[in-house]
N, C-alpha and C positions, 0 to 999 in steps of 0.2 A: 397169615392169620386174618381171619374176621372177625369182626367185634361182635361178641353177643348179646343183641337188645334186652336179652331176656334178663342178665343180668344188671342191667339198669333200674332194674324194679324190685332187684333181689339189696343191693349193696350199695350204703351210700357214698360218695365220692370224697375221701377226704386230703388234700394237699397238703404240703408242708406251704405252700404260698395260697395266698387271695386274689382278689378281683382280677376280671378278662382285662381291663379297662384303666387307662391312667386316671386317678384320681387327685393325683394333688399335686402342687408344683415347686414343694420346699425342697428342692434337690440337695447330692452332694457334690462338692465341689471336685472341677478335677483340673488336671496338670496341662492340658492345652488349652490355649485362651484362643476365643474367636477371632475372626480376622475379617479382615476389611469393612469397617463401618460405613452405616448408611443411613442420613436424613429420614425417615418414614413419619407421614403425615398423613392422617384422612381426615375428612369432615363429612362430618354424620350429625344424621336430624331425629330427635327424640321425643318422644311425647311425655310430657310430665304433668303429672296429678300436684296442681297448686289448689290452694285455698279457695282462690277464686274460678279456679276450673281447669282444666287441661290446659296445657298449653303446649306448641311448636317450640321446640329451644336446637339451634346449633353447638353444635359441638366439635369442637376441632382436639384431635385428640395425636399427639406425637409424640419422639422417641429416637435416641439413637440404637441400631441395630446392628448385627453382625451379617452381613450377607451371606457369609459361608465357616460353618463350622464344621467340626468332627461330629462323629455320633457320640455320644454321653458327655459332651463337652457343654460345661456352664454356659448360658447365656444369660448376663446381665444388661439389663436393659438402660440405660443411660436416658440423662434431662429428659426427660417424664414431665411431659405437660397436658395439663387437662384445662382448656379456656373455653367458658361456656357462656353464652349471651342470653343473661335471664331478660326477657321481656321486661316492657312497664307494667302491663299490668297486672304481673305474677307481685310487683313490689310496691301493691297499694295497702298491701298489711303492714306492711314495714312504716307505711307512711301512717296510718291508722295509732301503730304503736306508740308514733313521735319515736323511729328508731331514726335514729343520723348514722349508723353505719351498719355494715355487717359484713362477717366473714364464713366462709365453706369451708366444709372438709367434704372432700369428695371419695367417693369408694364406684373404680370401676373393674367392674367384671370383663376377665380376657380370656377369651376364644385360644387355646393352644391347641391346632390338629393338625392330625399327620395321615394320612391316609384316611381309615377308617375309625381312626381312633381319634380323640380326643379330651382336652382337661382343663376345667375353668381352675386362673388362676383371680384370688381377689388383692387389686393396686388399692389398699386399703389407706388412711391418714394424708391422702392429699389435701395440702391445707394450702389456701390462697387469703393472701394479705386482707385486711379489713379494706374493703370500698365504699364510697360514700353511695347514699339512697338519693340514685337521682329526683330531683325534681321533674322531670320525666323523661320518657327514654328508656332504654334499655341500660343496664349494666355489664360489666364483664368483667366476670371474676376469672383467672388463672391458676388454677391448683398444680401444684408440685410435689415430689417428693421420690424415696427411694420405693422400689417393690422387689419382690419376689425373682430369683432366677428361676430360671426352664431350661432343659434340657431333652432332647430327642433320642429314643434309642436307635431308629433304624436309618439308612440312607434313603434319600428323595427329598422332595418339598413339603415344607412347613409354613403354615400359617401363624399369625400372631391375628386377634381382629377382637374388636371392645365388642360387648354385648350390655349387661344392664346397667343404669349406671343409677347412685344413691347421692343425695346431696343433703348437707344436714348445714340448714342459714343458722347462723348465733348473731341476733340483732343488740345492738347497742343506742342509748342514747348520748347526745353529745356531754354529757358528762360523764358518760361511760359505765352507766349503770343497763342493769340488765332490765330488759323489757318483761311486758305481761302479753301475751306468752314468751317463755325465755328462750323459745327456739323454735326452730321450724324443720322439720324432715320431710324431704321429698322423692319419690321413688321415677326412676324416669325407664321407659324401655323404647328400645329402637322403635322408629318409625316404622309400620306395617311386618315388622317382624313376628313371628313365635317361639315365644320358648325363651325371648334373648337372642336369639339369631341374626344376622343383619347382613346386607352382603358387602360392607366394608373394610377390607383389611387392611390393619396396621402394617405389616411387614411380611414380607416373602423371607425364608430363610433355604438354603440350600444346604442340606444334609449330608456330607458323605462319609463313607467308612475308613474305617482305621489305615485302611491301604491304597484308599483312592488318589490319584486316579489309575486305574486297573489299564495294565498294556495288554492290549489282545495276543493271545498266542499265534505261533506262527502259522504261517497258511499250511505250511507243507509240516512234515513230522519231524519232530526236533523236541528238545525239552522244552518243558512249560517254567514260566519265570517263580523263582521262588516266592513263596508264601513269604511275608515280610513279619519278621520275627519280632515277637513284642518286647518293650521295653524293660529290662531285667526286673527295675525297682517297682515299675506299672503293675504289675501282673500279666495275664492275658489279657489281652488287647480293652483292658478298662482300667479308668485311674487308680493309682493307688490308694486314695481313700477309701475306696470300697473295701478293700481287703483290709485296710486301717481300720475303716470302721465297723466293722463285723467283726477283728480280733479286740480295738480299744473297748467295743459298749459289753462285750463279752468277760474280758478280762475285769473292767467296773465293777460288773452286776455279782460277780460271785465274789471279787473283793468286801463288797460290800455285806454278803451273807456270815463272812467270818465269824462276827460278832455276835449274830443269832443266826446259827445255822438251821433253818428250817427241817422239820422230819418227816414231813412228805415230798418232797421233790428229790429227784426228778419222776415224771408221771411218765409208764410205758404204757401205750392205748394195746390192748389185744388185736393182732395182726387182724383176727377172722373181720375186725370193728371198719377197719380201714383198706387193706387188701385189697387190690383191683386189678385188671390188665388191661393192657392200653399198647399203641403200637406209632411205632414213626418213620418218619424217611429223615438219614443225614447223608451230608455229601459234602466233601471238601477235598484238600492235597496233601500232600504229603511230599516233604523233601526227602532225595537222595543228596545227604549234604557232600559225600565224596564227587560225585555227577554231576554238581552245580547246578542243580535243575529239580522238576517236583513229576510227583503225576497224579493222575487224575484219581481219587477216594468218590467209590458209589455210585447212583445214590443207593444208598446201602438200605436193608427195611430191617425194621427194629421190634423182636416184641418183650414187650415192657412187662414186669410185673412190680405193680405200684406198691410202696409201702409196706414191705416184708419186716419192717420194724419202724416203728415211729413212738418217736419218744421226746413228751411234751415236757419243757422244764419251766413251771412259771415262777419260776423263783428266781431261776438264771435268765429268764426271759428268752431260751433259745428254743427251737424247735430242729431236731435230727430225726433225717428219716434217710434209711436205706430201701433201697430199690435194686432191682437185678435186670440182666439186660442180656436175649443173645438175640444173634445177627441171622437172619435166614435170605438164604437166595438159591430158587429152587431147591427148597427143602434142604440142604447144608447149611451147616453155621461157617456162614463165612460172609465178606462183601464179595459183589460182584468181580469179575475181573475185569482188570485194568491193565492199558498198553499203552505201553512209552518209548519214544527215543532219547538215549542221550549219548554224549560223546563220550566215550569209554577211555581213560586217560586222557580227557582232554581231546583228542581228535578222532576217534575210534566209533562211528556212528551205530551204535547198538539199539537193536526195540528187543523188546521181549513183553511175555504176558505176565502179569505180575499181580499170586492171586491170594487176599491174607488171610486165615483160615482161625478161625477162634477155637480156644483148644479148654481143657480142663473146665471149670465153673462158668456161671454168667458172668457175664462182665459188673462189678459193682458199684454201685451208684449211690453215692455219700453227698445229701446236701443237709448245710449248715443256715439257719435263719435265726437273727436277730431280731425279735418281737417285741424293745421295746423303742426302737426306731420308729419313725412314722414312716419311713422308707422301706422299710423288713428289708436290709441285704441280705442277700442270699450269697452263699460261696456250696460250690457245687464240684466235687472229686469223681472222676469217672476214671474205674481200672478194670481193662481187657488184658485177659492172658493171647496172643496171637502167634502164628507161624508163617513166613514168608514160603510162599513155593514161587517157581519161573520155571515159563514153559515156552513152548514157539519164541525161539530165539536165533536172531538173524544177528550178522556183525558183516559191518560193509553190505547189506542186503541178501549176505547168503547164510542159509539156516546152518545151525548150530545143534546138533542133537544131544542136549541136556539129559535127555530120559524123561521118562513119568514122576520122579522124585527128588527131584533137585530143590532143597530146599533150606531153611537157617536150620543149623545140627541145635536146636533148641527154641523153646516159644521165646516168645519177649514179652517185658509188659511195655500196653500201651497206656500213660497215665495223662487225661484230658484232664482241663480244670476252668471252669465258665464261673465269672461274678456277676451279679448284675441285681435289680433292686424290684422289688416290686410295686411300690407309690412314689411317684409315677413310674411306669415298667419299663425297663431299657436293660441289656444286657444280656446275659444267659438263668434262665429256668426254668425248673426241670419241665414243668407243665406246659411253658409257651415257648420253650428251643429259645436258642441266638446262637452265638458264635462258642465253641471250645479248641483250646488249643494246649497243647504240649510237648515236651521232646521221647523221643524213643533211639535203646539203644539196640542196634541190627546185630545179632549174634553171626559166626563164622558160618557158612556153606557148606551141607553137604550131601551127598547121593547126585551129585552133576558129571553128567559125561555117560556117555556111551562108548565104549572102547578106548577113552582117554579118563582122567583127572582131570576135571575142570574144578575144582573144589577152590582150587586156591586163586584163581581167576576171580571168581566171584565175591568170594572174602576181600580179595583187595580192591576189586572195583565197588562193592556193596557196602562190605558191614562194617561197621562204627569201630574208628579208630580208639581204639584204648578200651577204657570200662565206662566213659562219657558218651550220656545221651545227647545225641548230636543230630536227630533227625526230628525236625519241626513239621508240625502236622496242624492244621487248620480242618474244623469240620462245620459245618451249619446245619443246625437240627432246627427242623420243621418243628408245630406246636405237637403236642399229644393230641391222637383221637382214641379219648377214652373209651369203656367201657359200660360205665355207670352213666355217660354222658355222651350218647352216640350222635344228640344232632350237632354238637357243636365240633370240628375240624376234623370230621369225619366226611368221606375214607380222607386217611392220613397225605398231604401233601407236601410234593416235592420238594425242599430248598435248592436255591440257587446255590453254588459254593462260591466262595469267596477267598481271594489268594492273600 
């Protein structure tokens, strides 16, 4: 499928999520704490608008840091020092005033970026002790205090690095009365910087994902290592708060209606209002949990049709929109196919081609947002009906003639399910992909063999013991390249998969 520009002028774009862009850094907390801390200190020179005129002030700004975390994993930044060396002659007002002391509160702005992306957090109420107004000389006040956690959605390197910084003097006399003027604010910005920008970073942080570090597959053909199964009470592969907190602010908010149950909510927008197509690439693994081994998913191309229902509740503060979704490769709905080896009983070296065919409806696409978060989680349900076929199949490296139709004697569903937040954006949605993951249960084999029954072969080297879904499946979806909005992640690209 290709997008149609034309339709970009015809229909506006409307999401169940906001902003391209991390905006703000009050994250939620989660279940792995950072690891191995690290001294970080820079000093940066700024220019500050005093009373008496600009002025040069140093600034040494420092921090204990995490060197290497998970992705959506808290980072709290620890002893938080801000020590700034006000000049003499920025504190000849103070002397002017007959002040005998003064104290700061400092507020610095901090640079979080990750690639292309980026999000000022503000270290607000840094207060440094009252210092006395030298007789001349410089001073130096020390500000401290707690700030804001950060958290990163993707794997790679992350910056931490100060940008503007605000300083508000409260002068006092030695009797401890307030002076005339009773304060002083000052706005300071990096030295020869714009914008706030500076090339001084606080911290390096190393980002990696849920499964890192990733072992390479083997040179030669052999199963690929299983996908690392998320933590039951976690969800998929994100903390449990997320899912906590999208069922807790949810369950609140209409607790809270009991009492005056509002008679317009919930609002459905008319599909024609919102409606759009849009297309993607996912690609991830999938285990064969009898095989002890996974194989390779895609990357599969997706066309999307946006918002077949959406339905605003401001009362309940959530937003549901469904979406539909099938699979095309060369013109079939299906993923591409995929070829695997694995040991068949445990020693028995099998490949075969292994191809999953979407059958009955679009696959359905349910996400859930919490809108009165400043976070918006999002929890996001994705359900494919699918069919297993295998075909070119070799055991010990001699082929195996399965037939044209050897395949599970019924679809399966495949049910993915991605959480993730959109202020600051880490996670899975639907708009910008991340990570989905879930179990599927493999039905019995049947139409295998040419001249024999291979039926039962296959049922017991494949499909899923008992009525449990016991096949883990990891997929990573690219962002959308929409419709309504073709210059942005258009044509649609590839994700890497992720085990």
């Amino acid at each position: 499928m290709t997008v149609d520009p034309r339709a970009a002028a015809r229909r506006p774009l409307h999401l169940a999520v906001g902003g391209a862009l991390v905006v703000a850094t009050a994250l939620i907390p989660s279940t792995e704490s950072a690891a191995a801390p690290q001294e970080s200190e820079v000093l940066l020179s700024y220019t500050c608008s005093f009373p008496s005129g600009t002025e040069e002030v140093a600034v040494r700004v420092s921090a204990e840091l995490p060197s290497v975390v998970r992705t959506g994993a808290e980072i709290q930044p620890e002893d938080v020092t801000v020590e700034v060396d006000v000049p003499a002659s920025s504190l000849r007002q103070f002397v002017e005033t007959e002040a005998a002391t003064f104290s700061t509160v400092a507020e610095l702005t901090v640079r979080n970026a990750q690639g292309d992306e980026s999000a000022d957090a503000a270290w607000k109420d840094l207060k440094a002790e009252p210092v006395a107004v030298p007789a001349e000389g410089a001073a130096v006040v020390v500000a401290t205090g707690d700030v804001p956690m950060v958290s990163f959605g993707s794997p790679g390197r992350a910056t931490m690095a100060p940008a503007a910084l605000s300083l508000d003097f409260t002068p006092l006399t030695a009797e401890g009365a307030a002076t005339t003027p009773p304060g002083l604010a000052v706005r300071c910005e990096p030295t020869g910087g714009e914008e706030g920008e500076q090339e001084g970073v606080l911290g390096e942080i190393t980002v990696r994902g849920p499964a890192d570090p990733v072992v390479p597959g083997p040179a030669t053909p052999g199963p690929a290592p299983l996908p690392e199964d998320p933590p039951p009470a976690a969800g998929p592969g994100l903390p449990p708060s997320v899912r906590e907190r999208i069922e807790g602010l949810t369950e609140r908010r209409l607790d809270a209606l009991d009492d005056e149950p509002p008679a317009s909510c919930p609002v459905e927008i008319p599909p024609e209002w919102v409606m759009t197509t849009a297309e993607a690439y996912a690609a991830g693994y999938a285990n064969a949990a009898k095989l002890d081994g996974a194989t390779a998913l895609g990357p599969a191309f997706m066309k999307v049709v946006l918002n077949k229902r959406y339905i605003a509740d401001g009362c309940a503060s959530t937003i549901d929109v469904t979406s539909a979704v099938d699979f095309d490769h060369q013109g079939k709905r299906q993923l591409p196919p995929s070829r695997a080896t694995f040991l068949t009983y445990g020693f028995m070296p099998t490949t075969a081609t292994m191809t999953l065919e979407q059958v009955g409806d679009p696959a359905h696409v349910h996400s859930h947002t919490v809108t009165d978060s400043p976070a918006w989680p999002e929890e996001t349900t994705i359900t494919a009906q699918l069919s297993m076929r295998l075909s070119d199949v070799e055991v010990n490296g001699v082929p195996l003639d399965v037939g044209p139709d050897c395949r599970t004697a019924r679809p399966f569903e495949q049910v993915l399910r991605g959480y993730g937040q959109s202020y600051p954006r880490f996670g899975y949605l639907v708009a910008f992909g991340g990570p989905l993951t879930g179990y599927a249960h493999i039905p019995p084999f049947e139409g295998c063999g040419v001249g024999e029954d291979l039926d039962a072969v296959f049922t017991a080297a494949v499909s899923s013991a008992g009525k449990e879904a016991d096949n883990f499946t990891k997929m990573m979806q690219a962002p959308l390249c929409v419709a309504t909005n073709p210059d942005v992640n258009c044509p649609p690209a590839v994700p890497k998969p992720e085990r």
